[in-house]
N, C-alpha and C positions, 0 to 999 in steps of 0.2 A: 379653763379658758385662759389663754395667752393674754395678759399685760398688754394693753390700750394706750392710745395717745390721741387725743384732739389735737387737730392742727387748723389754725386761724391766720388767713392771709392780709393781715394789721396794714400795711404801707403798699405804694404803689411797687413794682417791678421795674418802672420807666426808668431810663440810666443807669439801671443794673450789667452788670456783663449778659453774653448769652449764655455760658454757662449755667449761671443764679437763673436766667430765667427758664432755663431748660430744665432742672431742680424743682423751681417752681411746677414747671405743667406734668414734672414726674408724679411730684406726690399728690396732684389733682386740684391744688390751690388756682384757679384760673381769676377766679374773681375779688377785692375785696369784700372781709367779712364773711366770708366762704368759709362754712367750716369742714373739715375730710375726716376721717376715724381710719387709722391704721394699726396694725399690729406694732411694739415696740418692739425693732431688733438692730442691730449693730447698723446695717445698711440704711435703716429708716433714721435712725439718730446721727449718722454722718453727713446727710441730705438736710438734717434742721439744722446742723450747725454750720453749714454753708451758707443756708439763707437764715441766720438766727435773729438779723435784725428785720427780715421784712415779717416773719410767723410771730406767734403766740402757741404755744405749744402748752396741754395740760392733758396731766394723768387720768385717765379714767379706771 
């Protein structure tokens, strides 16, 4: 099985650019406290570190 990642939507989006928040509704963070589970690949890891200050990101 393919390397996991939790993803926790921690801060609001408000005043973000719309890119960050288009980022945001990529990886399915819509709500705070929202948690998503994705596969860990290049594409998914370039997406948290655009929004790295609004996620909580952990290894599963």
């Amino acid at each position: 099985m393919a390397k996991q990642v939790m993803i926790t939507l921690v801060k609001s989006p408000i005043g973000s650019s719309k890119s960050q928040k288009d980022t945001l509704k990529a990886l399915g963070c819509t709500k705070i406290r929202k948690c998503v589970t994705k596969e860990d690949n290049v594409m998914i890891q370039g997406m948290i570190r655009k929004v790295a200050h609004l996620v909580e990101v952990k290894d599963i």
